[in-house]
ROFILO-609926 format. One record per residue (C-alpha): x, y, z; residue number from 1. Coordinates in nm, 2 decimals, padded with zeros to 4 digits. Last residue first. Layout:
REM ROFILO-609926
+--------+--------+--------+-------+
|     c1 |     c2 |     c3 | vexti |
+--------+--------+--------+-------+
|      X |      Y |      Z |   NUM |
...
+--------+--------+--------+-------+
REM end
This chain:
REM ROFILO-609926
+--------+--------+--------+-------+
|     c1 |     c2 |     c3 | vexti |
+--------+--------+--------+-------+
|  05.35 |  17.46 |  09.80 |   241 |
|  05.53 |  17.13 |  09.97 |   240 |
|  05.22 |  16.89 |  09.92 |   239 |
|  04.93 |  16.94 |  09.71 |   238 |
|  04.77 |  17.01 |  09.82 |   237 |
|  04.81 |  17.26 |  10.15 |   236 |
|  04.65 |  17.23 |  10.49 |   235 |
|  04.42 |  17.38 |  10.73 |   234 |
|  04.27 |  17.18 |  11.00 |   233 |
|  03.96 |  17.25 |  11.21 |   232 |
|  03.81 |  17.03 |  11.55 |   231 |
|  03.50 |  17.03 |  11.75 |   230 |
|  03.42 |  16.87 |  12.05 |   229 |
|  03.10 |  16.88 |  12.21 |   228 |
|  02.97 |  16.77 |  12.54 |   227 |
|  02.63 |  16.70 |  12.63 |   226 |
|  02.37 |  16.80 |  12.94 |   225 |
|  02.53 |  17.12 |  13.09 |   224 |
|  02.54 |  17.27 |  13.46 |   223 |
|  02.71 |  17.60 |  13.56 |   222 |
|  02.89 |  17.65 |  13.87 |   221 |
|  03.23 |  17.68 |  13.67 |   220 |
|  03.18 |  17.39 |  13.47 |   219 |
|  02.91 |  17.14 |  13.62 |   218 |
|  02.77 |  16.75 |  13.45 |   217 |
|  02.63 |  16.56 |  13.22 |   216 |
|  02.75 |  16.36 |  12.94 |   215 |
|  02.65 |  16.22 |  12.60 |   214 |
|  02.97 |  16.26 |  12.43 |   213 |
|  02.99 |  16.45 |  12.12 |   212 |
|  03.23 |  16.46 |  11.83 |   211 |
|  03.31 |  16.72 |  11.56 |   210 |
|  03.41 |  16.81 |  11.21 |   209 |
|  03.62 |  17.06 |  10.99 |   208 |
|  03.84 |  17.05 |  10.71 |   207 |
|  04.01 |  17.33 |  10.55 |   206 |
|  04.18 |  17.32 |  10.23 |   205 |
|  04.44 |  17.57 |  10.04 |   204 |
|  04.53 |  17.52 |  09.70 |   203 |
|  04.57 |  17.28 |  09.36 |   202 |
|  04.30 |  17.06 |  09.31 |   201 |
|  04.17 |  16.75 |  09.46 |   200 |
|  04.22 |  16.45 |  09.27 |   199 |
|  03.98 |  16.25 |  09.47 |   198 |
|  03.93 |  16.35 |  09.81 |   197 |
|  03.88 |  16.01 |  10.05 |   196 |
|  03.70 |  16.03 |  10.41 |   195 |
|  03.80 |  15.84 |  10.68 |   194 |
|  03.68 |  15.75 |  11.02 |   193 |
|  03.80 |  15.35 |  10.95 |   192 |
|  03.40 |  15.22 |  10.90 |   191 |
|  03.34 |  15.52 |  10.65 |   190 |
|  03.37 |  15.92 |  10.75 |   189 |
|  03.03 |  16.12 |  10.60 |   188 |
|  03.11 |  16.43 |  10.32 |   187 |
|  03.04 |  16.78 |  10.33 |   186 |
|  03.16 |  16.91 |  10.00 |   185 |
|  03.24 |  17.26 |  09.93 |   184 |
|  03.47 |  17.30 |  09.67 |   183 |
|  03.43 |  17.69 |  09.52 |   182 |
|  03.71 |  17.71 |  09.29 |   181 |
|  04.00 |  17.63 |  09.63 |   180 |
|  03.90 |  17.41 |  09.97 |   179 |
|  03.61 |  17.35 |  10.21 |   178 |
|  03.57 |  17.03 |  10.36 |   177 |
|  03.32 |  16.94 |  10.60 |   176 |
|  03.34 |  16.62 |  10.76 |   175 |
|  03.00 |  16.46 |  10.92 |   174 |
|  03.04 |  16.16 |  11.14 |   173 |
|  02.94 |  15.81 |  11.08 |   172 |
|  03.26 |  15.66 |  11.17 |   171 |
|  03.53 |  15.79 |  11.42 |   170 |
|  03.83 |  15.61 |  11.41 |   169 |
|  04.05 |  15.53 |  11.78 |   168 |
|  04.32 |  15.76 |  11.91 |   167 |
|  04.13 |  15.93 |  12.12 |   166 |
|  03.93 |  16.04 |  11.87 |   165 |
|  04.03 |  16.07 |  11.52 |   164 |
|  03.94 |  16.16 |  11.18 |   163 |
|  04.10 |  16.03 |  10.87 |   162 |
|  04.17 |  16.22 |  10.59 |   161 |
|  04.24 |  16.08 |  10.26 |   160 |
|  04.40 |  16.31 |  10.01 |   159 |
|  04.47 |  16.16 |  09.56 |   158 |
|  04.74 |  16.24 |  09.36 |   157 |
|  05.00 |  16.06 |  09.53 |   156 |
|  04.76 |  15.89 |  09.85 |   155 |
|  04.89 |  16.12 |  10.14 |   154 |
|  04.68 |  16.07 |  10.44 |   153 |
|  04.57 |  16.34 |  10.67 |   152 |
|  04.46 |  16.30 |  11.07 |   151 |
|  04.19 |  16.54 |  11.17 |   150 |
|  04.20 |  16.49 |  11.56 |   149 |
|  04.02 |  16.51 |  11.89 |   148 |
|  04.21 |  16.38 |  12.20 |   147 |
|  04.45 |  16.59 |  12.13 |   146 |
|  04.89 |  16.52 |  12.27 |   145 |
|  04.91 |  16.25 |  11.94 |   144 |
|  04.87 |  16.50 |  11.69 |   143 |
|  04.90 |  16.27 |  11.42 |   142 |
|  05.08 |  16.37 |  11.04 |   141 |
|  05.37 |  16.50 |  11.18 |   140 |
|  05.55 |  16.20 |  11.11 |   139 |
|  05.34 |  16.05 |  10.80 |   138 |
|  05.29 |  16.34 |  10.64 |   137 |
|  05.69 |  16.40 |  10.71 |   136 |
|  05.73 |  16.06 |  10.48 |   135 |
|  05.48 |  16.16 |  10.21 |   134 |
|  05.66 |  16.53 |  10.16 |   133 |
|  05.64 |  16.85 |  10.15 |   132 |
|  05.46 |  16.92 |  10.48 |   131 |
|  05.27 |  17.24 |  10.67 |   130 |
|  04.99 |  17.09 |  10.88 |   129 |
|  04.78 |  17.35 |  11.02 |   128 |
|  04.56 |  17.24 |  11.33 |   127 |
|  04.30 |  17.33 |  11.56 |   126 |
|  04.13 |  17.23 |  11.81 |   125 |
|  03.78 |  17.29 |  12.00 |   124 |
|  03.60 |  17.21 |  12.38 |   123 |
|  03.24 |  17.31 |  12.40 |   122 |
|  03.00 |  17.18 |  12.73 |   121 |
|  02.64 |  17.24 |  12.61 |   120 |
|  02.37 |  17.35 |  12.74 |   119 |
|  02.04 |  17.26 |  12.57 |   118 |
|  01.78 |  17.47 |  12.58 |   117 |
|  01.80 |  17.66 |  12.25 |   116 |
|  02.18 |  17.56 |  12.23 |   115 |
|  02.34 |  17.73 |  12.55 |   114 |
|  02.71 |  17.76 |  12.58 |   113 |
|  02.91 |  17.59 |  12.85 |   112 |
|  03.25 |  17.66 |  12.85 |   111 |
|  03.54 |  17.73 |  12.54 |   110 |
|  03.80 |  17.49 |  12.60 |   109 |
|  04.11 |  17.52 |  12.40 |   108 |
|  04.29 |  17.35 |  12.21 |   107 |
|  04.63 |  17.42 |  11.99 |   106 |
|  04.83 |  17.24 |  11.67 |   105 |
|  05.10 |  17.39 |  11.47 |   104 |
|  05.25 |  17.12 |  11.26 |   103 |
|  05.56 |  17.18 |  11.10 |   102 |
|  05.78 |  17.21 |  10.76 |   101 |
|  06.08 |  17.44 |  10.66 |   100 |
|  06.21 |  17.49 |  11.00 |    99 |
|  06.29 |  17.77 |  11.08 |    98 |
|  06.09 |  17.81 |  11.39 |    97 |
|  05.73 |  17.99 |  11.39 |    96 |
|  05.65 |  18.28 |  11.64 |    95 |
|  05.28 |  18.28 |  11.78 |    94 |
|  04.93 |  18.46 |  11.74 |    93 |
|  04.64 |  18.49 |  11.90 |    92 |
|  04.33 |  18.72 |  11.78 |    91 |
|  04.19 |  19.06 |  11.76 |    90 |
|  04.02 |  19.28 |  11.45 |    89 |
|  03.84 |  19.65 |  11.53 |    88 |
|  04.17 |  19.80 |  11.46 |    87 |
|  04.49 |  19.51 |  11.44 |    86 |
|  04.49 |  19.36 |  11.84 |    85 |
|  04.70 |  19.08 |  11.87 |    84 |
|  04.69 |  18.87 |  12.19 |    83 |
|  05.00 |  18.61 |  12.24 |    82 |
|  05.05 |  18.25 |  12.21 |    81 |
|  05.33 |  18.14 |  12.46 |    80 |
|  05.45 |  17.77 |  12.33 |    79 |
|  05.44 |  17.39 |  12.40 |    78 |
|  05.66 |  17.18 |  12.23 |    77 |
|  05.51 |  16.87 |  12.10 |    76 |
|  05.74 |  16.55 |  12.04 |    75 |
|  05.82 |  16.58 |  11.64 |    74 |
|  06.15 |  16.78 |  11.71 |    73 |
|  06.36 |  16.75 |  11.40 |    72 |
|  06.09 |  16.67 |  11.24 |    71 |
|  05.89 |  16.98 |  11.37 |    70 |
|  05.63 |  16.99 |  11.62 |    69 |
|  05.45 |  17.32 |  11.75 |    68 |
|  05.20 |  17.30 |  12.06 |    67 |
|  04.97 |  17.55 |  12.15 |    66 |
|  04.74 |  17.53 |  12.43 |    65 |
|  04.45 |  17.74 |  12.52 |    64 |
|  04.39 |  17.90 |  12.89 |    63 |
|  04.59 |  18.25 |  12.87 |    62 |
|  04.34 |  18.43 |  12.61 |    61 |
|  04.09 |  18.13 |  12.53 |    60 |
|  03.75 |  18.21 |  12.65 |    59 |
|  03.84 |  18.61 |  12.61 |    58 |
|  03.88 |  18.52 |  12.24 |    57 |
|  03.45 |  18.53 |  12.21 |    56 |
|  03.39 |  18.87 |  12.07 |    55 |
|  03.75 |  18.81 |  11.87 |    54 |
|  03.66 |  19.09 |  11.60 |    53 |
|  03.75 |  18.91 |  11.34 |    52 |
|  04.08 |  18.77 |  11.15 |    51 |
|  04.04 |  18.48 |  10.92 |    50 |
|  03.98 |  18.09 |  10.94 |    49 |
|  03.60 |  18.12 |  10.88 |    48 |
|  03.32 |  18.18 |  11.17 |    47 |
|  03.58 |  18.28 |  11.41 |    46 |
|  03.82 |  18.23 |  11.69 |    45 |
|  04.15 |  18.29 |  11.55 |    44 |
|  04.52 |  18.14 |  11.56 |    43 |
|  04.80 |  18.35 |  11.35 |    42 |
|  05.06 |  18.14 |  11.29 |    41 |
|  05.40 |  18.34 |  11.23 |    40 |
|  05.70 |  18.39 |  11.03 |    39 |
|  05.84 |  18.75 |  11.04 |    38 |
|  05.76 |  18.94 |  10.76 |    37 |
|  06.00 |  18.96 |  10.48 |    36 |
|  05.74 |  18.76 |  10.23 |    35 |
|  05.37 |  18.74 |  10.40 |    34 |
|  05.37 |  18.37 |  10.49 |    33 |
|  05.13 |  18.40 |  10.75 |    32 |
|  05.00 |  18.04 |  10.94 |    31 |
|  04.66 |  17.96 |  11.02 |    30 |
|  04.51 |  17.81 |  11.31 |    29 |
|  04.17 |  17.81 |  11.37 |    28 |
|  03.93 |  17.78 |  11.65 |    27 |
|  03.61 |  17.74 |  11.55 |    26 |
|  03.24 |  17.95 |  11.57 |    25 |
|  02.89 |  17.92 |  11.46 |    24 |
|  02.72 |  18.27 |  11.42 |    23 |
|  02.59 |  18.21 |  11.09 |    22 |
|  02.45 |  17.83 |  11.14 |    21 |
|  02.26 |  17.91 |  11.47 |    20 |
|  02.17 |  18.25 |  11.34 |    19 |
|  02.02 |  18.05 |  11.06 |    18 |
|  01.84 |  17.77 |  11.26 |    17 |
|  01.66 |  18.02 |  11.46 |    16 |
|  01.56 |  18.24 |  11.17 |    15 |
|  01.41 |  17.92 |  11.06 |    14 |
|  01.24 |  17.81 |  11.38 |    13 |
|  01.08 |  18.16 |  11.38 |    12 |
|  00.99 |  18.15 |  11.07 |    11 |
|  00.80 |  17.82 |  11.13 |    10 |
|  00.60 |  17.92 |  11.44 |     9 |
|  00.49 |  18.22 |  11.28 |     8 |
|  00.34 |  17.98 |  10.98 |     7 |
|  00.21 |  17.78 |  11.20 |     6 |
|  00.04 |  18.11 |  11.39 |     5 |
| -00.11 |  18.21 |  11.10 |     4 |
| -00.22 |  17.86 |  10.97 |     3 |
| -00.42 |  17.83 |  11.29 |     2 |
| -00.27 |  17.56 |  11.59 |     1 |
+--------+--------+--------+-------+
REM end
């Protein structure tokens, strides 16, 4: 290969891995607090936990699953999420309860998307945790009903978050964490699936990761080689504002 055509060759793999990386999507779910509004969790399909256009919320519209638990009722209660349409901006939304702290969790399975020329099975949840104390951490803290979770630990002043799959650690999978002054820190899970946030600061964080299983086979007629399960949570620190 000439240094011309090496050099086209590597552009193209770049603009390649950018689209990949700017058109990634997650399901999100993120609750509204806008005073004398009705209470609500808004859950999206986009690049960042905020309303878009919902190109891809057809995969989900009637199929996902959204479960709230609440101390009083920590077994998960499945509810009705509904389309919203604001101008060029859809997505899902459902009612809250009174209750003062909650987990909203949902899944969904997207299909089989092509990656170059792998095809690829996708399957994604989603959580926001809304606590104020250690002892509801700890209650609401698992989603037991997904196989694929983002369990937090409250450590006082420091966060652990452990992630989960089928119930058993993950290790040696990436966690990206995203939170308030510009934190971005994409950090690996140790021999338990966790990974520890030292002092974190005050605000909203999101945490995302994945797992894959090395499997073949057909979804609606069409085949794919691996299966990919991705997973966000959104949560407050620190706990109760």
């Amino acid at each position: 290969m000439n240094y011309r055509n090496l050099t086209i060759c590597l552009i193209a793999i770049f603009l390649a891995t950018c689209c990949d990386q700017a058109t990634a999507h997650y399901l999100w779910v993120v609750v509204d607090n806008t005073p004398g509004a009705e209470k609500v969790a808004n859950v999206y399909f986009e690049e960042s936990p905020r309303a878009g256009d919902g190109h891809y919320l057809d995969h989900f519209l009637g199929s996902s699953k959204v479960w709230i638990r609440t101390l009083e009722q920590p077994d998960p209660d499945p509810v009705s999420a509904s389309e919203v349409k604001n101008g060029e901006n859809r997505w899902m939304q459902v009612a809250l309860p009174a209750a003062s702290e909650y987990s909203v969790d949902s899944y969904g399975k997207f299909g089989v998307y092509t990656y170059g020329k792998t095809k690829v099975l996708l399957h994604y949840y989603a959580r926001n945790l809304v606590v104020a104390s250690h002892d509801t951490v700890h209650e609401l803290g698992r989603a037991e009903q997904m196989d694929l979770d983002l369990v937090p630990h409250d450590l006082g002043k420091d966060l652990e978050v452990t992630l989960s799959w089928k119930g058993e650690p993950v290790a040696e999978r990436t966690v990206f964490v995203r939170g308030p002054k510009g934190v971005r820190k994409n950090v690996k899970t140790d021999d338990r699936g966790r990974i520890h946030l030292p002092s974190p600061n005050s605000g909203r964080y999101t945490f995302r990761s994945s797992v894959e299983e090395p499997a073949a086979g057909t979804e609606n007629g069409e085949r794919y080689e691996l299966i990919r399960h991705n997973i966000t949570l959104v949560l407050q620190f620190p706990l109760g504002e």
